[in-house]
TORNUFI-556072 format. One record per residue (C-alpha): x, y, z; residue in one letter. Coordinates in Angstrom, 2 decimals. Layout:
N
X,Y,Z,A .
...
This chain:
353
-76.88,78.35,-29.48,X .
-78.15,75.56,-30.84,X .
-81.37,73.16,-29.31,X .
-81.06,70.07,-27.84,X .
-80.25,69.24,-24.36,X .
-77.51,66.66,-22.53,X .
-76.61,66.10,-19.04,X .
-73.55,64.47,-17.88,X .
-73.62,62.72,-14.81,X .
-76.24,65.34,-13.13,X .
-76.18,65.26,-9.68,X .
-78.74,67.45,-7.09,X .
-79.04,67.25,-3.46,X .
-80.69,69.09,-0.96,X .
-79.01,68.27,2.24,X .
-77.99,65.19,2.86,X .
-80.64,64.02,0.37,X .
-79.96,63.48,-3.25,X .
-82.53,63.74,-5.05,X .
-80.95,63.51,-8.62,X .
-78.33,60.80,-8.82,X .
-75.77,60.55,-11.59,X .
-78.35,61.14,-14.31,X .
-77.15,60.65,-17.90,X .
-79.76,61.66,-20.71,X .
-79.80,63.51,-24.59,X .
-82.72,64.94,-26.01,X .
-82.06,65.87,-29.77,X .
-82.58,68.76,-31.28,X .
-86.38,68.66,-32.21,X .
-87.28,65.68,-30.14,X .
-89.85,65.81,-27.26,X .
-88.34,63.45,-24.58,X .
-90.79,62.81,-21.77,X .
-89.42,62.47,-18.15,X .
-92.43,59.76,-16.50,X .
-91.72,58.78,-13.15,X .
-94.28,58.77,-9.97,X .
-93.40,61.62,-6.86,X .
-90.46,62.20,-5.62,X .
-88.74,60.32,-9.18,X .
-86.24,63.36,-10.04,X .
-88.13,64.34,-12.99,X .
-88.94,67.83,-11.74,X .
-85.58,68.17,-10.57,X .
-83.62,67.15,-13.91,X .
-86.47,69.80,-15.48,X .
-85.16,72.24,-13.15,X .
-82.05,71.88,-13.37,X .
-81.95,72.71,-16.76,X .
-84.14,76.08,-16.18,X .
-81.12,76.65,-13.91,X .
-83.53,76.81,-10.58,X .
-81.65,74.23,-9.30,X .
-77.78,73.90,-9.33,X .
-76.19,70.70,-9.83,X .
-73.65,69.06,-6.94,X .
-72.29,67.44,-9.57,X .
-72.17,67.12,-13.21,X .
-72.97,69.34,-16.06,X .
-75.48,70.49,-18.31,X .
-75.37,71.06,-21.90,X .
-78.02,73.15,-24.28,X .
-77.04,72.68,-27.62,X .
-73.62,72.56,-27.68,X .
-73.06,75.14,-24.99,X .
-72.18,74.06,-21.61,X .
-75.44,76.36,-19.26,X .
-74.76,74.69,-15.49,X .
-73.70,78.01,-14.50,X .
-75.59,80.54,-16.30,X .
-78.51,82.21,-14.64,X .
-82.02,81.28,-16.44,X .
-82.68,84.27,-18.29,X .
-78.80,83.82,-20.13,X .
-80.66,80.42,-21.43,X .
-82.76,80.77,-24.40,X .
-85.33,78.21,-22.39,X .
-89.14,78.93,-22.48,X .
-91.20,77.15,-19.41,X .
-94.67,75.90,-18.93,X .
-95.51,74.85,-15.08,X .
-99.16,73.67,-13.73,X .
-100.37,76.41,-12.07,X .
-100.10,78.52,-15.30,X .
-98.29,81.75,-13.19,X .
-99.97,83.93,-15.15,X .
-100.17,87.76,-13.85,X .
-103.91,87.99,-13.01,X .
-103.87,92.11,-13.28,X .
-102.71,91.69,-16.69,X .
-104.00,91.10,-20.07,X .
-103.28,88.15,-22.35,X .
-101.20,89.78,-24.34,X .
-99.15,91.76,-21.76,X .
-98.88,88.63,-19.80,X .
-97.46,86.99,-23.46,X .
-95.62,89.97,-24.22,X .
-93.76,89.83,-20.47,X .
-90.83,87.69,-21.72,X .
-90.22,89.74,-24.63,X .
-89.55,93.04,-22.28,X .
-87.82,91.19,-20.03,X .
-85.53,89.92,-22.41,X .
-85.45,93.87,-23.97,X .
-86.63,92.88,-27.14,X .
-87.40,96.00,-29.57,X .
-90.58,97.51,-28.63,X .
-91.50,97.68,-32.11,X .
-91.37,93.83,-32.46,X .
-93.40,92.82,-29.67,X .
-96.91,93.31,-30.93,X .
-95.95,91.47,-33.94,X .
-94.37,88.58,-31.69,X .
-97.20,88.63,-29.55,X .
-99.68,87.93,-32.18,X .
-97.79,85.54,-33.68,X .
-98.05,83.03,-30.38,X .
-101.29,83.97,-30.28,X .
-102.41,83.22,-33.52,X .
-100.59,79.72,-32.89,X .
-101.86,78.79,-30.07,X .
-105.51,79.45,-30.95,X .
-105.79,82.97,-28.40,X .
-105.91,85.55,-31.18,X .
-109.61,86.24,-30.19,X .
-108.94,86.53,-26.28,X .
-105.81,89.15,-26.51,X .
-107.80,91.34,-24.36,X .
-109.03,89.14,-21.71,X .
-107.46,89.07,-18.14,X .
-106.20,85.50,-16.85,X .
-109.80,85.40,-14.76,X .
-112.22,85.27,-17.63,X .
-110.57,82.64,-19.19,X .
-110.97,78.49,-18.73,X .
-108.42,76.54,-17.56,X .
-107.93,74.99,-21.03,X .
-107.55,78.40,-22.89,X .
-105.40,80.06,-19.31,X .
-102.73,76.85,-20.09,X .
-102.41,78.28,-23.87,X .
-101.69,81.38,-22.59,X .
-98.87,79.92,-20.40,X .
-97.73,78.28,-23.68,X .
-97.64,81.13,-26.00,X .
-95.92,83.11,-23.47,X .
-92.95,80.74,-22.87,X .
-92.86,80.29,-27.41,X .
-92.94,84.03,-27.80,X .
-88.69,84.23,-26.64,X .
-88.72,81.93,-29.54,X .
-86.67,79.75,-27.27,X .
-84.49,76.66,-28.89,X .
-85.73,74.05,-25.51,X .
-89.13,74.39,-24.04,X .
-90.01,73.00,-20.65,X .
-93.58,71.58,-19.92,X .
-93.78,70.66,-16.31,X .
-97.44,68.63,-15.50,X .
-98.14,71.14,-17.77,X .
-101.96,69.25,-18.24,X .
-102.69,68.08,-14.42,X .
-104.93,71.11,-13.69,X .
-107.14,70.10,-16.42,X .
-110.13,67.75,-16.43,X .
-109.51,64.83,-18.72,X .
-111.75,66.50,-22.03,X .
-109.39,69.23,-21.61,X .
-106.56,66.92,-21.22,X .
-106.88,65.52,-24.54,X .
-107.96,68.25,-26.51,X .
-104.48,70.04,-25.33,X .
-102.14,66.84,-25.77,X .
-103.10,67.29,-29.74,X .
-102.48,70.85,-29.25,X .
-98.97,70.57,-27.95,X .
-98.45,67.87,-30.77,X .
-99.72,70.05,-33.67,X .
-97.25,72.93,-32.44,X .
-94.40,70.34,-32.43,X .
-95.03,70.26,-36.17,X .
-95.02,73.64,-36.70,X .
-92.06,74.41,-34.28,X .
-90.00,71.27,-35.23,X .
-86.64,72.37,-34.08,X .
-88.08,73.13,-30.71,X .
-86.97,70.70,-28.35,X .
-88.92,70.14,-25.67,X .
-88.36,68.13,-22.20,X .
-91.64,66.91,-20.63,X .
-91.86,65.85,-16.89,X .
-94.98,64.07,-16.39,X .
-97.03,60.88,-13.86,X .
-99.65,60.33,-16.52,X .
-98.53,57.24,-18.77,X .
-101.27,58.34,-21.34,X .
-99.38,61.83,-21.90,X .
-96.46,60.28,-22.51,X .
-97.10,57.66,-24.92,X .
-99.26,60.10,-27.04,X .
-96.78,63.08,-26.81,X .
-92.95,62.00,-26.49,X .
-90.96,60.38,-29.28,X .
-88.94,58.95,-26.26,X .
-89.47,58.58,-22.95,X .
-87.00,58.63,-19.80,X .
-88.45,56.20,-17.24,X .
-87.31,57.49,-13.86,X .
-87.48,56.19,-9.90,X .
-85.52,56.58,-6.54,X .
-83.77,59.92,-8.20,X .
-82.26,57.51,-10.91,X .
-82.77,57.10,-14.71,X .
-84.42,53.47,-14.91,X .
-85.24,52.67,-18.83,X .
-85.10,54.85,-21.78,X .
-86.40,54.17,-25.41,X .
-89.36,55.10,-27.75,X .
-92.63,54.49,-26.39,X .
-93.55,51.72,-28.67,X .
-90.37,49.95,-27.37,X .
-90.68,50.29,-23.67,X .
-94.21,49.11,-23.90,X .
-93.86,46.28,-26.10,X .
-90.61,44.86,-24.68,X .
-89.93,46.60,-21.53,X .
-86.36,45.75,-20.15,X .
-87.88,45.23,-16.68,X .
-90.40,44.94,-14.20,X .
-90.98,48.89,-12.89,X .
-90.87,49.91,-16.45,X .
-93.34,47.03,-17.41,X .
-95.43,48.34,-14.55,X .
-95.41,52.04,-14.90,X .
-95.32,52.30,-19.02,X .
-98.93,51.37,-19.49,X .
-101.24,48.19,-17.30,X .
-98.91,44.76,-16.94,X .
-99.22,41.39,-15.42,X .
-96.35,40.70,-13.81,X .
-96.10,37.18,-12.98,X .
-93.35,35.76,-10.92,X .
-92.05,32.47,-13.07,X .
-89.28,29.79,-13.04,X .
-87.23,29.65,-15.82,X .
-87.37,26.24,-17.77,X .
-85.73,25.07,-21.19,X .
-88.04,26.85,-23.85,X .
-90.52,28.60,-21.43,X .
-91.66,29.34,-17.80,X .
-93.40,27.90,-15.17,X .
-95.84,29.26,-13.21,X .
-98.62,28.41,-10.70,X .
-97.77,24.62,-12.28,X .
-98.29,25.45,-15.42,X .
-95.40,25.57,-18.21,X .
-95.73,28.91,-20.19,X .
-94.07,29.22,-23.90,X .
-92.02,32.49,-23.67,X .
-91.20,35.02,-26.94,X .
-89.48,37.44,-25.64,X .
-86.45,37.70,-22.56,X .
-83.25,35.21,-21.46,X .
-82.29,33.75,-18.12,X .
-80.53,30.94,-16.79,X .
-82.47,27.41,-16.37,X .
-84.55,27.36,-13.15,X .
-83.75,30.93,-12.59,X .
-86.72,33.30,-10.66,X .
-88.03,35.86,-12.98,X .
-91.02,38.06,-13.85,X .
-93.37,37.44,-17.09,X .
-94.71,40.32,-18.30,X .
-98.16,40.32,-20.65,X .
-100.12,43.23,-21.11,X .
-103.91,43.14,-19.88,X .
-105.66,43.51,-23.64,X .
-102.94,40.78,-25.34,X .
-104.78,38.47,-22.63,X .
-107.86,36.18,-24.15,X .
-110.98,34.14,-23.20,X .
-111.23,30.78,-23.43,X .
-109.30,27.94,-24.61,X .
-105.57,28.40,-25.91,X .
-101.96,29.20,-26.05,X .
-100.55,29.54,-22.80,X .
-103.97,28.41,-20.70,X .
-104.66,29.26,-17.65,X .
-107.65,28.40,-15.36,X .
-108.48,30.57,-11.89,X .
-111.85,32.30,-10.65,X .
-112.96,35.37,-11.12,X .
-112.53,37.84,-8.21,X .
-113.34,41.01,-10.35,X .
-115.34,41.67,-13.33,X .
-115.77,45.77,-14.06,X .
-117.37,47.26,-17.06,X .
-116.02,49.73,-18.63,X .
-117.85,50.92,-21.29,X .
-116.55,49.37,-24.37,X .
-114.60,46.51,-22.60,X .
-114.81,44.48,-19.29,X .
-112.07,44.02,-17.54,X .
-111.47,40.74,-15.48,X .
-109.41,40.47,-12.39,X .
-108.87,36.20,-12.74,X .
-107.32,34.58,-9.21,X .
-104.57,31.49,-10.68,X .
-102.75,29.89,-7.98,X .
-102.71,33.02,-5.50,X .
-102.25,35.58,-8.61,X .
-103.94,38.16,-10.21,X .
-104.32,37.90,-13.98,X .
-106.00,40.93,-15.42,X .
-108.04,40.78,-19.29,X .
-109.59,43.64,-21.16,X .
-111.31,41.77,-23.11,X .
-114.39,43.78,-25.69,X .
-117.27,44.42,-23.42,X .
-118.92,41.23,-23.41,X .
-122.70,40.41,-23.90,X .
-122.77,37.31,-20.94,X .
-119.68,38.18,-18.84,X .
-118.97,35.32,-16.09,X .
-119.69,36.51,-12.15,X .
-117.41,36.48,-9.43,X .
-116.73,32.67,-8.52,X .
-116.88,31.49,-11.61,X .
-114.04,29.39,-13.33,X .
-112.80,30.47,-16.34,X .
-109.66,30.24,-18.77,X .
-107.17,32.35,-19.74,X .
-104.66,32.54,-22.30,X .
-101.99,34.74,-24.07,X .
-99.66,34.16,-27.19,X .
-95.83,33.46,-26.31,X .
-95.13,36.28,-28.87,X .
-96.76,38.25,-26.41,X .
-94.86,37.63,-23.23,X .
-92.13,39.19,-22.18,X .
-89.23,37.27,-19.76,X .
-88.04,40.12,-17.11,X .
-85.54,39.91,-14.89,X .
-86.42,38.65,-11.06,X .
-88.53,41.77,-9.32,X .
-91.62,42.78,-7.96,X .
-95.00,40.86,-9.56,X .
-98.60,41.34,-9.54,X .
-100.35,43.81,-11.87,X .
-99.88,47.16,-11.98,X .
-102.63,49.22,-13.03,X .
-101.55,52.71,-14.59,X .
C-alpha cells in the first residue's frame, strides 16, 4: 500500500451534529500537510477519521491508493502521535517502542533491531532503559514518536503533538520532526494543529479549516502572502483587516484613497484590505495614514503599535525603536500597494495569532 492520503467528500457527525462536512483534501505521498483551524474546526476529526476512530456518515477515505473507510486501525499501516504522549508508565522506553511491533506480530528476532533503529533516530538511544517518569516532556514526546515510526508506517499522524511542551521545547522539537521528514521522505504525514507558528515552519501545505469545513488550502508562503480571504488572512499569521470601498485603481478607507496590488471587486463594492503588521511603516509614505496611538508594547527586538484611524485599529511591528511615541500621540502610517491584499467583504479589525 502505497503513502499518501485522499478523502472524498468526508462526512462525520455525532448526532444531529456534523462535525466534518463534505471535506475534500490530498496529501501526497511524502508531503506533510498541516490541518490549522481553532476548536471545534474538524481538524481532529478528519485526523481521526483516517486512524479509523471515527467512521465517516459519508464519503470515503483513501491511503495510497487503497480505499481504508472500513478497515479497523490496526489493518492501516498508520503510525500516531497524540498530546498526552499515552505512553505505558510501567514500561520501559523500549518496550513501550517495541509495543507496536508485537502487536502487529512482527518477528521477535527483528524487534530489538527495529527498536534501536527509532531510537537511534529520534535521539533516545541513551534512555532505552528509562521508564516514561524519569523522562522530560521533550524527550517522553520522542518516545511517542519513535514508537508510532517503528511499524515503519507509510502516513504518520501528529495530533497537537507539541502543545504539552513549553515554547524552548516547542522549537527545539519542530526541527526535530523536520529533520526526520528528511530522513523518512516518503512518510507522509497529516498534522492537526492551533499554533500558526507550527504550521508555517513544519507543513509544505496547509489546510485552513472552520465551522467543520475546509476554508483555504495552499503552501504556506501562499496563504500568507496572498490569502484568498479574510479568516485565512486572520488565522495564517497577524493581519489588518480593514473594511474598504472599492474605487477605480484602489480603496477607500477612513477617507483616505489606498493604492491596492493585490485582489478584484466591482467599483464601490465593500471589501476587506488585508496588510500584514511588519509590511506596515513609520512615517511619511505610500498609502499614509494618520491616527493616535492607543498601544505601544515592547517586545524585545520590535515595538509593536496599536494606531486608532478613523475608529480602526492599525497594528506596526516596526524594529524596537530608540524614542517610540506614547499613547495620544499622532503619528503616520503607511504600507506599499504591493503589499496589500483586496479580500472579499468579511469580518475586519486585526487579528492577532
Amino acid at each position: 500500500m502505497g503513502s499518501g492520503i485522499r478523502f472524498e467528500r468526508v462526512s462525520v457527525a455525532y448526532g444531529s451534529a456534523t462535525v466534518l462536512d463534505s471535506f475534500d483534501l490530498t496529501v501526497a505521498p511524502g508531503e506533510v500537510m498541516a490541518l490549522l483551524g481553532p476548536s471545534g474546526s474538524g481538524k481532529t476529526t478528519a485526523l481521526r477519521a483516517v486512524a479509523g476512530f471515527v467512521r465517516p456518515a459519508s464519503g470515503r477515505v483513501f491511503i495510497g491508493e487503497r480505499d481504508v473507510t472500513d478497515l479497523p486501525p490496526h489493518r492501516r499501516g498508520v503510525g500516531m502521535v497524540v498530546q498526552q504522549y499515552a505512553l505505558f508508565p510501567h514500561m520501559r522506553v523500549e518496550d513501550n517502542v517495541a509495543f507496536g511491533l508485537k502487536a502487529q506480530k512482527v518477528p521477535r528476532r527483528e524487534i530489538p533491531g527495529r527498536v534501536a533503529e527509532v531510537l537511534d533516530m529520534t535521539g533516545m538511544a541513551a534512555y532505552a532503559r528509562r521508564h516514561p517518569r524519569e523522562l522530560s516532556g521533550g524527550q517522553q514526546q520522542r518516545v511517542a514518536i519513535a514508537r508510532a515510526l517503528a511499524i515503519r508506517p507509510r502516513v504518520l499522524l501528529l495530533d497537537e503533538p507539541l502543545s504539552a511542551l513549553d515554547a524552548q521545547l516547542r522549537s527545539g522539537m519542530l526541527a526535530e520532526l523536520a529533520r526526520l521528514h528528511r530522513e523518512l521522505p516518503d512518510l507522509s504525514i497529516l498534522y492537526v494543529t492551533h499554533d500558526q507558528v507550527e504550521a508555517l515552519t513544519l507543513a509544505d501545505r496547509i489546510a485552513v479549516m472552520d465551522g467543520a469545513r475546509l476554508r483555504d488550502c495552499g503552501t504556506p508562503q501562499d496563504l500568507y502572502r496572498r490569502p484568498r480571504n479574510a479568516f485565512t488572512a486572520s488565522f495564517v499569521g497577524n493581519a489588518n483587516l480593514l473594511p474598504v470601498t472599492v474605487r477605480s485603481g484602489g480603496a477607500e478607507f477612513a477617507g483616505v484613497d489606498l493604492k491596492v496590488g493585490t485582489g478584484e471587486a466591482a467599483d464601490g463594492a465593500r471589501a476587506t484590505l488585508c496588510v500584514r503588521p511588519h509590511l506596515v511603516g513609520l512615517g511619511a509614505g505610500p498609502n499614509a495614514l494618520t491616527g493616535s496611538v492607543a498601544e505601544v508594547q515592547w517586545r524585545g527586538a520590535a515595538h509593536r503599535l496599536l494606531v486608532d484611524v478613523g475608529g480602526h485599529r492599525v497594528t506596526a511591528d516596526l524594529p524596537e525603536l530608540r524614542m517610540p511615541p506614547a499613547v495620544g500621540d499622532e503619528v503616520t502610517v503607511h504600507f506599499a500597494a504591493e503589499d496589500a491584499v483586496l479580500l472579499a467583504a468579511g469580518a475586519a479589525g486585526v487579528a492577532d495569532g
